[in-house]
GUVO-941623 format. One record per residue: x negated, y, z negated of N, C-alpha, C in turn. Coordinates in steps of 0.001 Angstrom, whole numbers, plus 500000, padded with zeros to 6 digits. Layout:
XYZXYZXYZ ...
***
This chain:
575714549533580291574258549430580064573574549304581396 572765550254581804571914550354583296571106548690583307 570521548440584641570266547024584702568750547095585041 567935546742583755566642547090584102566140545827585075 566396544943585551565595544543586613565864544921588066 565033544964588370564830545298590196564749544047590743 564987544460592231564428543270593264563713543724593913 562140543087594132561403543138595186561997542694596036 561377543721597258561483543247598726561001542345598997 559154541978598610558872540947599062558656539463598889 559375539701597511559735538190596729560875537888596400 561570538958596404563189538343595897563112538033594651 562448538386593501562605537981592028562368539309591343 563398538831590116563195540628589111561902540235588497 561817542066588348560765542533587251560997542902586634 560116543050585266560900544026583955559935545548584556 560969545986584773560644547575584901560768548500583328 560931547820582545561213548694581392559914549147580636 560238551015580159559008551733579501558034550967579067 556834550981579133555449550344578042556064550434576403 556188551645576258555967551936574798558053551641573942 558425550719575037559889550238574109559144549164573370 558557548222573547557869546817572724559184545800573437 559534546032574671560312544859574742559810543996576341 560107542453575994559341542006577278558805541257576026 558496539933577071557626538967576099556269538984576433 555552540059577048554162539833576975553823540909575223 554863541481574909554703542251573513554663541194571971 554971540135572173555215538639571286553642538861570474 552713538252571548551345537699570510551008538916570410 550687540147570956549912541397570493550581541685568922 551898541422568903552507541272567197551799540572566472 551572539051567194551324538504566273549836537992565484 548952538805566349547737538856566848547278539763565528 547962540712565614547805541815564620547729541712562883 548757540691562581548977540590561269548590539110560993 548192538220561955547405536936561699545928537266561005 544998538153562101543736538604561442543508538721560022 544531539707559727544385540274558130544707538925557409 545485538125557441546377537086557016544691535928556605 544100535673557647543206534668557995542140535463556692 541654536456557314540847536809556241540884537433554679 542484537435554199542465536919553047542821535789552527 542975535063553049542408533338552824541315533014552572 540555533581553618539177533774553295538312534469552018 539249534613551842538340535454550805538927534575549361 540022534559549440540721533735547705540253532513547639 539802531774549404539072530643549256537251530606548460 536961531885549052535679532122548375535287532766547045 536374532865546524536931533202544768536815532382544350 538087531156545106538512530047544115537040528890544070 536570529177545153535016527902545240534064528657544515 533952529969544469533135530649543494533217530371541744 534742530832541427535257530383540548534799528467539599 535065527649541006535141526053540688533269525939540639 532906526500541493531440526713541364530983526734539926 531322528451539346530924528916538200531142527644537319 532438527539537175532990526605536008532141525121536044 531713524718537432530903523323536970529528523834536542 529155524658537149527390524863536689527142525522535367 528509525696534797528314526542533263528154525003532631 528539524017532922528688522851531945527144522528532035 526650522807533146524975522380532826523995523060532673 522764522472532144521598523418531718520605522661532614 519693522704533380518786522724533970517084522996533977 515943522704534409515161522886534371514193522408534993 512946523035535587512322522133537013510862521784535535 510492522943534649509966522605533400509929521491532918 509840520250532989509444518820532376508733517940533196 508448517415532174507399515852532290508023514836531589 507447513595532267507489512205531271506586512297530606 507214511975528926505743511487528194505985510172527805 504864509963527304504500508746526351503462508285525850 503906507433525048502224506845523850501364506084524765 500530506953524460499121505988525005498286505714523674 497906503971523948497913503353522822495898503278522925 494912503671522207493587503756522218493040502388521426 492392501772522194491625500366522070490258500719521265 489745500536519739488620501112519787488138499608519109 486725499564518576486582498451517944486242498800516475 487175497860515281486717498089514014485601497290512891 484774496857513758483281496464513590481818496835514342 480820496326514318480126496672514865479554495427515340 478561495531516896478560493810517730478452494225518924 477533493554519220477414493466521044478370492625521589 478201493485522782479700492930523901479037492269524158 479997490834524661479179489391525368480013489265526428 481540490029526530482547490029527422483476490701527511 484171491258528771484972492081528666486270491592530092 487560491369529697488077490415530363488716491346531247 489224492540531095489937493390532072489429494549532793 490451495208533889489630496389534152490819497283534570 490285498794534622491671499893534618492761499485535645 493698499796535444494971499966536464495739498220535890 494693497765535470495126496357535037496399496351533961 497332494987534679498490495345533583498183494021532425 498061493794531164498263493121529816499550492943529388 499802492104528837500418491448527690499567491659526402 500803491917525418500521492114524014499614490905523420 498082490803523196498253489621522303496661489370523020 496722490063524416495598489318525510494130489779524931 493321488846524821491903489579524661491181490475525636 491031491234525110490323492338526061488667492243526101 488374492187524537486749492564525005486307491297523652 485077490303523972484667489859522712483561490074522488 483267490398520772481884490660520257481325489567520191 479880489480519827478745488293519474479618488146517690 480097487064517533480356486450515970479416486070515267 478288485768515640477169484636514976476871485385513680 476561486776513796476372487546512570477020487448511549 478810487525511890479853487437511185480120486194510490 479601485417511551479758483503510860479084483825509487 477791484133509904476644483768508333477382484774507407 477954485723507702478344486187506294479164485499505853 480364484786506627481758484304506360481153482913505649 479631482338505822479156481380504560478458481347503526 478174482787503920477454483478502451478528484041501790 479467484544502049480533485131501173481120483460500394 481985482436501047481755481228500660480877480286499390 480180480250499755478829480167498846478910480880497471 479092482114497469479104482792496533480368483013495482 481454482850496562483190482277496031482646480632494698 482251480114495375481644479011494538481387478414493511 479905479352493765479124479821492691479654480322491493 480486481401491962481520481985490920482795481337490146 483398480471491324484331479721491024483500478359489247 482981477906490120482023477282488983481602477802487731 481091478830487501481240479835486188481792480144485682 483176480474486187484580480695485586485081479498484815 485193478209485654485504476737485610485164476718484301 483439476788483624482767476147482856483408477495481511 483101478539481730483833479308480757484545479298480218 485660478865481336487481478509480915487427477213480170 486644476448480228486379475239479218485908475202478220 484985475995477461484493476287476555485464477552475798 486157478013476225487123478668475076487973477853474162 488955477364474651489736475994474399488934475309472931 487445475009473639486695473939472490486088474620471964 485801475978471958485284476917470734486717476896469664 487921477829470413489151477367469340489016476640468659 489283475264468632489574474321468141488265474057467152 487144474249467581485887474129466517486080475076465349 486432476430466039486580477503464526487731477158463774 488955476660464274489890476554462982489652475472462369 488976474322462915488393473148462293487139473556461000 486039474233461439485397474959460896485893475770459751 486657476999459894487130477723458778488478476515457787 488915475346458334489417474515457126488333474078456394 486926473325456906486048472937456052485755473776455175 485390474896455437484367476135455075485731476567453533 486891476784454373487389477179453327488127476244451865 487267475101452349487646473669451501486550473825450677 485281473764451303484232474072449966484150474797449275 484415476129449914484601477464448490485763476634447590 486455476313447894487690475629446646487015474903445601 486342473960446897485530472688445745484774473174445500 483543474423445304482719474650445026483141475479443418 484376476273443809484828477006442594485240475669441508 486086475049441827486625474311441287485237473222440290 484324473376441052483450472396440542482701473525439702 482288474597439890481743475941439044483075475804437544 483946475754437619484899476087436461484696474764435919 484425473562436277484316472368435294483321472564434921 481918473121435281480824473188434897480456474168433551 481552475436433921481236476477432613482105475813431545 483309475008431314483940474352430337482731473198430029 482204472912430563481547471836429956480267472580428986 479487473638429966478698474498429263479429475223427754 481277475237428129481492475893426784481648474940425802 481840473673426377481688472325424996480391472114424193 479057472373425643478075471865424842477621472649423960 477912474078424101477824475423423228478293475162421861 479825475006422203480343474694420948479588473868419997 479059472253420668478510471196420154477126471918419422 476952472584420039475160473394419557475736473841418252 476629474690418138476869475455417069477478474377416099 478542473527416686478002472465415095477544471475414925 476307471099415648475437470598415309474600471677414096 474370473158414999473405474062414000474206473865412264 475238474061412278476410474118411165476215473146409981 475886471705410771475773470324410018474306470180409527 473569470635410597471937470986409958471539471938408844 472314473112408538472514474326407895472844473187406949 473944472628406577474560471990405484473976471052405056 473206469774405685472133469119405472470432469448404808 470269470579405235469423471638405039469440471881403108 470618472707402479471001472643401723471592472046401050 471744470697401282471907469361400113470659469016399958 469407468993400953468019468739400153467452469602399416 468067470899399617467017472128398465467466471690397454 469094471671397323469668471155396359469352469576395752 469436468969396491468682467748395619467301467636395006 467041468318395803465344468299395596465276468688394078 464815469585393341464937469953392200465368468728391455 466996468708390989467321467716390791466531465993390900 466354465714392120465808464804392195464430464589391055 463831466050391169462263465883390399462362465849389289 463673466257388334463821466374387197464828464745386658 464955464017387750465476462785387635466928463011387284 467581464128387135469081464162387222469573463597388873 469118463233389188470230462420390271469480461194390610 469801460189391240469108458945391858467947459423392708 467013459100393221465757459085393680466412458676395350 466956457657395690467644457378396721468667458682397368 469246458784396818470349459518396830469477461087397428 468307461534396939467805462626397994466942462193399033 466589461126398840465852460423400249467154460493401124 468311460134400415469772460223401877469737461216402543 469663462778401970469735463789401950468744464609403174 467500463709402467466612464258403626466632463568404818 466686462388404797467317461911406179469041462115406775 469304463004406367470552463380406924470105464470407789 469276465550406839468821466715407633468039466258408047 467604465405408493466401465594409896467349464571410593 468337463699411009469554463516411674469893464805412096 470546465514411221471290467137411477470362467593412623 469120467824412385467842468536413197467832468244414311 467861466601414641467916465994415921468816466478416692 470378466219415769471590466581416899471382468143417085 471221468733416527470986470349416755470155470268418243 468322469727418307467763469602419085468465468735420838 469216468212420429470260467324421557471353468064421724 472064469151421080473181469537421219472460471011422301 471335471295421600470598472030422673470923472126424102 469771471194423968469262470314425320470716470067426357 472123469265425981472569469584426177473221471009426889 473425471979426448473811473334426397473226473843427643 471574473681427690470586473974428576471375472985429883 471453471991429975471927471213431227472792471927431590 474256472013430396475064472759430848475327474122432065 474544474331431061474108476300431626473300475582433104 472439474978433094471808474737434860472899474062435743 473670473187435023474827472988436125475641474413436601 475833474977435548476569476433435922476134476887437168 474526477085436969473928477624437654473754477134439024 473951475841438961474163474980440611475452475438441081 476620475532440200478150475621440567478110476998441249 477686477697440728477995479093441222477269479930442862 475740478850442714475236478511444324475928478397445347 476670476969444707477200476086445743478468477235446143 479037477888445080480213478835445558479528479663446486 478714480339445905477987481342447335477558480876448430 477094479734448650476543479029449947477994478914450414 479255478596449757480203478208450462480830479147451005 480903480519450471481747481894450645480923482513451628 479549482117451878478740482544452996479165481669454311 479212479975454223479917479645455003480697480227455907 482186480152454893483408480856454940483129482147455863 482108482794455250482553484538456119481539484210457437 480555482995457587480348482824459108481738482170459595 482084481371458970483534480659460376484501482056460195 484488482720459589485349483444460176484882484771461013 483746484673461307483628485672462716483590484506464100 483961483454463946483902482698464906485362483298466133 486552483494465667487099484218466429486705485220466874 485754486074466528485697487311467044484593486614468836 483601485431468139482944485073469051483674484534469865 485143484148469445485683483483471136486568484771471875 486415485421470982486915487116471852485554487201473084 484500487010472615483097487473473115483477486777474625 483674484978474439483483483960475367484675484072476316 485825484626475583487126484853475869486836486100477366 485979487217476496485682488199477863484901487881478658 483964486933478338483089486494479343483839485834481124 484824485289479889485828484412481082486474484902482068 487079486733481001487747486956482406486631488003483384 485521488176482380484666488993483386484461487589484675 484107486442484230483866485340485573485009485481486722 485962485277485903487166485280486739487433486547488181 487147487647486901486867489016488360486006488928488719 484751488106488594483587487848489807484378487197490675 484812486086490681485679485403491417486746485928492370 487200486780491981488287487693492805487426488533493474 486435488919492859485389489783494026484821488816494828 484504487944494838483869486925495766484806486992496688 486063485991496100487114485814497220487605487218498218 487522488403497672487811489419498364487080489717499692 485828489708498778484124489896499845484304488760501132 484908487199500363485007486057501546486230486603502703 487155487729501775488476487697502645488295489050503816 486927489583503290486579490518504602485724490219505455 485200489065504944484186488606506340484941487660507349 485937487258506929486477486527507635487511487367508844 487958488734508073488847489685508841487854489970509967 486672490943509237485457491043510329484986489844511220 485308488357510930485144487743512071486333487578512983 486998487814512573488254488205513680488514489059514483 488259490218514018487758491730514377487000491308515301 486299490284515654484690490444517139485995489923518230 487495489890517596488058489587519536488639490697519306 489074491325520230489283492802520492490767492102521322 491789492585520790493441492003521864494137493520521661 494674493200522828496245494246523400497014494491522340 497146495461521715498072495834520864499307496182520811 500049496348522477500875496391523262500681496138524543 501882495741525397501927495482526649501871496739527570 501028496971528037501278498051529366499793497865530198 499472499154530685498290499055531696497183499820531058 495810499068531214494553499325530910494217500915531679 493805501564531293492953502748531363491757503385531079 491372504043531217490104505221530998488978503643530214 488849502515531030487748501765530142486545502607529950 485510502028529453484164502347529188483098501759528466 483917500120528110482679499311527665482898498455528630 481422497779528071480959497181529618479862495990528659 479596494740529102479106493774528669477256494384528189 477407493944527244475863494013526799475705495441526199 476922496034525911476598497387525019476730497084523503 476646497982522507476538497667521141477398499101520979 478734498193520143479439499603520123479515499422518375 479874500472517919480385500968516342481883500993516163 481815500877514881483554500588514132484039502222514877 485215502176515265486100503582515346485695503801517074 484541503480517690484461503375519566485695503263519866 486031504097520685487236503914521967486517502849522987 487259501969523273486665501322524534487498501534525610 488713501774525426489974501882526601491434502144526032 492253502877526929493564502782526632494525501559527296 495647501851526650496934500913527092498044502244527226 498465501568528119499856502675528595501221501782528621 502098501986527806503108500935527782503858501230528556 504622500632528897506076501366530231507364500735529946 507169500359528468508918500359528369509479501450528259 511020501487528675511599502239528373511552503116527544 511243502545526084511987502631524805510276503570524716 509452503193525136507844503926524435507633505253525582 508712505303526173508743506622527226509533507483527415 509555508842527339510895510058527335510776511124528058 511535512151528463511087513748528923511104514673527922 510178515407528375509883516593527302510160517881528611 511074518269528312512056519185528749511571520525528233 511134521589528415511088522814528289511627523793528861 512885523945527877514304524915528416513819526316527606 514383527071528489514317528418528105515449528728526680 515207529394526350515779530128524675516968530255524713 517409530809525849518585531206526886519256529875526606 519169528885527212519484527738527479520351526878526578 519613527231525173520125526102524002521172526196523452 522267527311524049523188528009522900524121526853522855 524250526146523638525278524947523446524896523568523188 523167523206523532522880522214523806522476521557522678 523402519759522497523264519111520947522383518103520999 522035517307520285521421515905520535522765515241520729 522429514406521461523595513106522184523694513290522905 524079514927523944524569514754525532523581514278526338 524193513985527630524211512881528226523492513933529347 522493513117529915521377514273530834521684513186531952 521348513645533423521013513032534487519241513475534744 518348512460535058517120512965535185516554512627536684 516367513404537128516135513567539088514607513041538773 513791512191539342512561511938539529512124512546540401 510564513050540832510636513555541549509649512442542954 508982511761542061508299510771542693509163509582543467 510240509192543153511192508342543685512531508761544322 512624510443543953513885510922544709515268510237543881 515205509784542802516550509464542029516688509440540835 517596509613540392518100509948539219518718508451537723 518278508975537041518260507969535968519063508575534942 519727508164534249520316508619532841519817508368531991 520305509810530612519928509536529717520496510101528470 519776510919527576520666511815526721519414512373525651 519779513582525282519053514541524291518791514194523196 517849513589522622517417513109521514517755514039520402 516700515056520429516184515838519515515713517639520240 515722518624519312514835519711520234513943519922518495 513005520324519619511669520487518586512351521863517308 511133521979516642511253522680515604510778524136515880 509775524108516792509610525507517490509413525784518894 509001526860519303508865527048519971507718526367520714 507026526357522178505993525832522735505216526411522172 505199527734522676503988528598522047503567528918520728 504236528353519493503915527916518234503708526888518327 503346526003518928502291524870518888501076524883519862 500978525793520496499830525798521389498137526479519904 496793526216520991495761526460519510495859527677519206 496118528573520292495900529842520131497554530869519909 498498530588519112499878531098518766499985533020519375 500658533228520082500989534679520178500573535553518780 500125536948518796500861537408517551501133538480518120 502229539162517643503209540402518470503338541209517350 502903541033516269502481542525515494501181543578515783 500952543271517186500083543929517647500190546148518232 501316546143518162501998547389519076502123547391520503 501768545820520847501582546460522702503044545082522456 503655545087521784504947543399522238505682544136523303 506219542987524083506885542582525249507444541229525409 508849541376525290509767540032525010509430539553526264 509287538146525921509707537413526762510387536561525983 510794535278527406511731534556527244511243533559526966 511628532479525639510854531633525541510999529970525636 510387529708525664510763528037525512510569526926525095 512019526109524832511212525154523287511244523546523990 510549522800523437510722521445524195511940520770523694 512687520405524428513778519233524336513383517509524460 513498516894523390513038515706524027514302514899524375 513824514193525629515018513741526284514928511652526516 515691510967525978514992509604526475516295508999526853 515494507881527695516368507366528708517091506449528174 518351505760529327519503504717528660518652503510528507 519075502300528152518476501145528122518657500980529365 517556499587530370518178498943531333517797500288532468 517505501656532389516828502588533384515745502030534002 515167501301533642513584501330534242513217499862534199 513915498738534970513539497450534904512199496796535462 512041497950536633510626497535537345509634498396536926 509386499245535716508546499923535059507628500735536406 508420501906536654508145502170537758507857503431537137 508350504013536090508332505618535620506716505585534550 506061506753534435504608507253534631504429508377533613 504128507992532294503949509614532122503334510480532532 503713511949532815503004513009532827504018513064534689 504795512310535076505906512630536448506381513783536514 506261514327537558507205515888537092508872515040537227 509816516073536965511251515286536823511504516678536671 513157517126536876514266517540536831515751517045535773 515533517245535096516886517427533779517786518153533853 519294517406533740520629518219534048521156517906533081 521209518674531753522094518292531024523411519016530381 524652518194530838525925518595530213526346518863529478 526158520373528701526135521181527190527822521216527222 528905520989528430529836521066527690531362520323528845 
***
């Protein structure tokens, strides 16, 4: 094998004298390796920017997003439900309340005098009822007392009418033989008589005769007389029955009259409940002249002011509460958006006013769209439609324990991230 190094003359050390294009010699090493590192490096590069593309895709598919929302919440309207001049008004906007605090008070004095005229008239009524409800009771008790008398005399009245016509039928009888014994007396003097004049009988003996019949005559005339009494007692008996059966049919409309006294009572009685009602709204209406916080939050948009005269249903001011629980986001995600998204997941909400994020989770999503609740609704049976994309509100509310220093505002813009999967 020939000996590829030389010796310089003027150093005394070999060189590689060997061809360029053999690849041998170690300055040929990195140009190798130079070559197939490049390619090497930049597909790394690239499977790295797959696989972060890839890990990318896969986290941002789990969320839905939207720069579309606000905080809302109830704002609570202070109005007054009477009518009354302001004499005072204790707060002013931006001001924070407690539930309970008086805000504004009316003049009462008006309200007093009714709250003792309604009184007064409770009373009045009460007293009428009182005296009513007492007199039923002792009407009762008078009519069944009443209809025993009443129906005691028709008894005794009949009862005394039927002894009266038996007696009328005795003295009748007595008339007729008395007439009978006179008839027969009558005819022992025709009969004696004759006799007597022709001296066939004693002379005495028709003097008997004729004083028998005029005896006979008498009792006839007394058995009369009699008869006649009779018959006028009848005639009392049968009075006294009618005066008594007239009685009788007055006590017995006496119930119907404690029906009468009976309604009178409960008509008193519902005066009474109307009184007390009438007393139980003047007294509300005097309560009504303090005007209090109906919740805790902050005073707003006032507009009464001492010495005005406002009407039942006036707004005088709002309240803005800031609990948690009376505050949420209203999220307006695109159409696109919802194909996964449930109530329950769990949202992160970016503020934009404080730069941080609060948790929470998806309540509810509305029933339509935005633009089916706006006044004026699309209509696209027109011939000129053009889809768009649309969007429905999500309402979104926060965890408990988010908002201790009541720092969140409705109407904040905010940012919603929520984890559909």
């Amino acid at each position: 094998m020939a000996d590829t190094a030389t010796q310089v003359p003027e150093t005394g050390k070999p060189v590689n004298s060997a061809p360029t294009g053999t690849g041998v010699g170690p300055g040929r090493a990195p140009a190798r390796r130079a070559r197939w590192l490049k390619p090497l490096v930049i597909i790394l590069i690239l499977v790295a920017v797959v696989v972060a593309s890839l890990l990318l895709y896969r986290h941002f598919a789990q969320y839905e997003s939207t720069d579309d929302a606000e905080i809302d919440g109830y704002i609570y309207p202070v109005s007054s439900r009477v009518s009354g001049y302001v004499t005072r008004v204790t707060v002013d906007d931006n001001q924070y309340v407690e539930a309970g605090t008086v805000l504004v008070q009316l003049d009462p004095e008006d309200y007093h005098v009714a709250v003792a005229n309604a009184q007064a008239t409770l009373a009045d009524d009460q007293a009428s009822e009182d005296a009513l409800k007492t007199t039923v009771p002792l009407t009762s008790i008078n009519t069944s007392s009443l209809l025993s008398s009443a129906q005691a005399e028709v008894d005794d009245a009949q009862a005394g009418l039927a002894s009266a016509q038996r007696q009328f039928d005795a003295a009748q009888a007595a008339v007729l033989q008395a007439e009978a014994n006179d008839l027969k007396a009558q005819d022992d003097v025709s009969r004696y008589k004759p006799l007597a004049e022709k001296d066939e009988i004693p002379q005495q003996r028709y003097t008997q005769a004729v004083d028998s019949q005029k005896a006979t005559a008498a009792a006839v005339q007394a058995a009369r007389a009699s008869a006649a009494a009779a018959e006028e007692t009848v005639s009392q008996a049968r009075a006294r029955v009618d005066q008594a059966q007239a009685q009788l049919q007055y006590a017995q409309t006496r119930p119907q009259q404690i029906s009468v006294q009976n309604s009178r009572a409960q008509a008193a009685a519902a005066e009474t409940q109307k009184a007390g009602a009438i007393l139980h709204q003047a007294q509300l209406n005097l309560q009504y002249t303090t005007i209090v916080a109906p919740v805790s939050g902050i005073v707003g948009q006032r507009s009464v002011q001492p010495g005005q005269n406002v009407s039942p249903g006036q707004q005088l001011m709002t309240i803005v509460p800031l609990d948690s629980q009376n505050i949420w986001v209203t999220a307006d995600f695109k159409e696109t958006q919802l194909t996964y998204m449930r109530p329950g997941q769990p949202v992160k909400i970016s503020v934009d006013t404080y730069g941080r994020t609060y948790n929470g989770h998806v309540l509810n999503i509305a029933g339509a769209t935005g633009a089916r609740f706006s006044l004026l609704p699309p209509e696209n049976a027109t011939g000129n439609y053009v889809k768009v994309v649309q969007r429905i509100p999500v309402k979104i509310v926060f965890e408990k324990g988010q908002d201790p220093q009541h720092l969140l505002r409705p109407g904040m813009s905010v940012e919603p991230e929520v984890k559909v999967q």
